[in-house]
N, C-alpha and C positions, 0 to 999 in steps of 0.2 A: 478446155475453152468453152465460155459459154454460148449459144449463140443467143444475137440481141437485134430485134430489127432494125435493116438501116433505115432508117428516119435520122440520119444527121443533126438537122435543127430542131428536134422536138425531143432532145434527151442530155441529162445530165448525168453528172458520178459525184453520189454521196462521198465528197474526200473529208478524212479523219489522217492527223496529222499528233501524235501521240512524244510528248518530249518531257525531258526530266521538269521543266521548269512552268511548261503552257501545255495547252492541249488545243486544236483548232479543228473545226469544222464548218463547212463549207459545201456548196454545190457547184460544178466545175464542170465547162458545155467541153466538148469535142473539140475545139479550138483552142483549151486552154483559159480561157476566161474567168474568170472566179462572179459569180452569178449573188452568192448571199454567202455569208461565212460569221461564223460568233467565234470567242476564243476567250476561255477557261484555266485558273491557275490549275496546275498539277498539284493534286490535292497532297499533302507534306502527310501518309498514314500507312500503319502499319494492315489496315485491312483492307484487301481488294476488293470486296463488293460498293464498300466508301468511293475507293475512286471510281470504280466502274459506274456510282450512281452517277457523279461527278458529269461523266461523258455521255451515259445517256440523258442529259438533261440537256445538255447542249446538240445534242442529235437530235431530240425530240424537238429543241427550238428551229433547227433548219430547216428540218420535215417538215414542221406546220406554219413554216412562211409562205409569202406569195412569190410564186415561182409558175406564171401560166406560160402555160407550150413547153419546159422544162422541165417533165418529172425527172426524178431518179431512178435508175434505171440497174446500174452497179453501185457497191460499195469499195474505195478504196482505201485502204491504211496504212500508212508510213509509220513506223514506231523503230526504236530502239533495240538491240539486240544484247544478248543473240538470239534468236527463235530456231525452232524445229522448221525444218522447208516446207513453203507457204503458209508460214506463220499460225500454224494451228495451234503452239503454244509458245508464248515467249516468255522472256527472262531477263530485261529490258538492265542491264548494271545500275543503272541511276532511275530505277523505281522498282524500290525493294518489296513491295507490295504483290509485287506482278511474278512469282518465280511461277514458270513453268503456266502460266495463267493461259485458259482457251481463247484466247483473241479472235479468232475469226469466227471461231461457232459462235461465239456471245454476241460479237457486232449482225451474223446473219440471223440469230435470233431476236434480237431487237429490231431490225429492219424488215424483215421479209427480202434481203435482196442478196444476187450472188456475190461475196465476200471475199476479196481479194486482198492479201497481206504482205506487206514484205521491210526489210531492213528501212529505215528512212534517209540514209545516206544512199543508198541503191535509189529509192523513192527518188531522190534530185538526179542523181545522175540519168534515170528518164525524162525530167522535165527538162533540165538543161539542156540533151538531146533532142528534145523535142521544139521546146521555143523559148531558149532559151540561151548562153552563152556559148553552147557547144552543137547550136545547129546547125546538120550539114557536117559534123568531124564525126569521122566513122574511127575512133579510138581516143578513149581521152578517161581521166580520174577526174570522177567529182567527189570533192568533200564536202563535211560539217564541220567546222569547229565552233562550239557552241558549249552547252552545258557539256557535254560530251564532244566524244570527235569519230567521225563515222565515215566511209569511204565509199562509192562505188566507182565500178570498173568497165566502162562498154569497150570492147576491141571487135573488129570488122563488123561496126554497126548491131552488135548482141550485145546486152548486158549480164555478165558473169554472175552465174548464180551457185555453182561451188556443188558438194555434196551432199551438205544442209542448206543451201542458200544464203549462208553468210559470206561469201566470197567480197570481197573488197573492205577488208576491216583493216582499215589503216591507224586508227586510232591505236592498237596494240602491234603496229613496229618498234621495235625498239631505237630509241632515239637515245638517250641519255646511259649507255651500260652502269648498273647497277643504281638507278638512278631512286627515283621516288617509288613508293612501294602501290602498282596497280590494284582497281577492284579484282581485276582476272587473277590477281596473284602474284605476277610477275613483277619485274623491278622496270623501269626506264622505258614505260610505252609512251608512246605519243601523249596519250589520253591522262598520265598521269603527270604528264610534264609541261600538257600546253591548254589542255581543256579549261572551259570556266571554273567549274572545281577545284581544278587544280590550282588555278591561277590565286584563288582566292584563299587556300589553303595554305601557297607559299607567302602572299603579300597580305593576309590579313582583311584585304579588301576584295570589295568583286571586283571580277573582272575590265568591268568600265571605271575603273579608278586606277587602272595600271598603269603606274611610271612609266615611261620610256625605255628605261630597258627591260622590263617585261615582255612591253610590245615588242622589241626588237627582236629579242632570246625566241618569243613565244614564233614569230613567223621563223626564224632562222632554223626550230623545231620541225617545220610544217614543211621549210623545203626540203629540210633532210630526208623528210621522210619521204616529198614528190620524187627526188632524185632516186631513191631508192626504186620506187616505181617505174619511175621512167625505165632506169636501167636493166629493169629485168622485165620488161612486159613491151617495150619496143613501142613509148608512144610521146607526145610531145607536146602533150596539151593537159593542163589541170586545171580546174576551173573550183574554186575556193569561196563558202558561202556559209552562213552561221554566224548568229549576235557577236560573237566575241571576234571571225575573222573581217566579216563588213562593219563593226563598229570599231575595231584600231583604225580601220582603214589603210590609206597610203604608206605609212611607216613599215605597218606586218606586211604589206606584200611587197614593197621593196626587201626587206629584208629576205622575205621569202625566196625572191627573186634573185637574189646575191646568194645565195646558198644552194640552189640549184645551178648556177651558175658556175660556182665550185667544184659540185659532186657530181652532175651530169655530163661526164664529159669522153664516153663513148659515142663511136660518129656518128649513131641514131640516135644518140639522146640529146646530144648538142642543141641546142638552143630550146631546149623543153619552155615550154611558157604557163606560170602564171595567171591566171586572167578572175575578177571577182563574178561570182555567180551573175548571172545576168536576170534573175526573176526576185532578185531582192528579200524583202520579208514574203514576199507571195509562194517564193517557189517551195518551202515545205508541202504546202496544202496543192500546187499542182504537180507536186510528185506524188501525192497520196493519190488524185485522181490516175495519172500515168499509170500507176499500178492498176487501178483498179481496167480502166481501158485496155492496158497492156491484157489482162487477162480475158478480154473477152473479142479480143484480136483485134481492136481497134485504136490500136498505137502505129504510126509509121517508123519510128525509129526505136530504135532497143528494144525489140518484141523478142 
């Protein structure tokens, strides 16, 4: 942990929000706020100092806006995994650029600031606990389904950080047995059966062009896999967030909901719920900060 003086209102956290498709940056106050933010396509290259230019340019435009009384203070970063624990190198599946790439030392040397890294589905399940759909539930799964599909895990108010710090990867349960063939290798994960990727690879279209039963199939996907959770982690709350699950909207989480409904049906999982992320397109960028607070002890929930 690092320490950082309390001056509450006079400090931000440089948040970096790192995704197959965008990449966002932003400055994010101790409340949660989103203070100034730019946001950058995920550059489509096989060479990683290309996209790393990419994101420093858009770091370098946050830095040099007008932000009085609000420096930055931390850095935080939500990205893709899997990473080594606290993200010193990650290996992001859907940005092949990146194997094994130093994430954290690169962003603390381009900043000058202490650099906080981690999963970006963990990254939401801090914000969400924090101000977001899951504030106040001391146990709950937050996802992504989005380009990818990404999970964290808080139980008795911690968020689950595993033996590399990948702990809450929901994206590779298997949902489908022997189903579509995963990046990780494997047949019938989540991530290959219900992601944008995927989505777009089974129908030809992207994802926001998906018939009806896509969207149905694709949430029906996503509670199999909450039930799953539910039933072995002893919790009763899922809070579901990413372009692909807030833009089906109402259809994917009924469906969701009706298949949790099914499978959860031990007598602590019974009535598992559902619920859309409550920080919308915002909460990537303040789960990046989250991280980044979380590490310098000034996160209230999921520390």
């Amino acid at each position: 942990m690092t320490d950082i003086a309390d001056d509450e209102d006079a400090r931000s956290c440089l948040a970096i929000d790192i995704g197959g498709t965008k990449m966002a940056v932003g400055l994010v106050d101790t409340a949660g706020a989103i203070l100034r933010r730019v946001q950058v396509p995920t550059v489509r290259t096989d060479d990683a100092e290309v996209l790393f230019a990419a994101l420093t340019d858009a770091v370098t435009s946050v830095l040099a806006g007008p932000t009085p009384g609000s420096p930055a203070v931390v850095a935080g970063v939500g990205c893709g995994g899997p990473m080594a624990r606290g993200g010193t190198t990650v290996s992001p599946l859907n940005i092949p650029a990146w194997p094994d790439f130093s994430l954290r030392d690169r962003v603390a040397e381009l900043t000058g600031l202490p650099t906080f890294v981690d999963n970006d589905a963990k990254a939401l399940a801090l914000a969400e606990g924090w101000v977001g759909a899951a504030a106040g539930v001391t146990d709950f799964l937050a996802m992504v389904v989005s380009t990818g599909v990404g999970g964290g895990i808080v139980l008795d108010s911690r968020l689950l950080d595993g033996a590399a710090g990948n702990a809450g990867h929901i994206g590779h349960v298997i949902v489908v047995p022997d189903g579509r063939q995963c990046a990780c290798g494997a047949r019938g994960c989540l991530e290959a059966e219900a992601s944008g990727i995927a989505i777009a690879a089974i129908t030809g279209h992207p994802a926001v062009e998906a018939p009806p039963e896509m969207v149905e199939r694709t949430g029906m996907l996503v509670g199999r896999a909450v039930a799953s959770v539910a039933n072995l982690l002893d919790l009763r709350l899922a809070v579901v967030a990413g372009s692909v699950a807030l833009g089906f909207g109402e259809p994917f989480f009924a469906a969701a909901q009706d298949e949790v409904d099914r499978s959860a049906r031990l007598a602590f999982s019974v009535g598992t719920q559902i619920r859309p992320g409550g920080l919308g397109a915002e909460g990537p960028l303040v789960g990046a900060a989250a991280v980044g607070w979380r590490g310098v002890g000034r996160l209230p929930h999921g520390g």
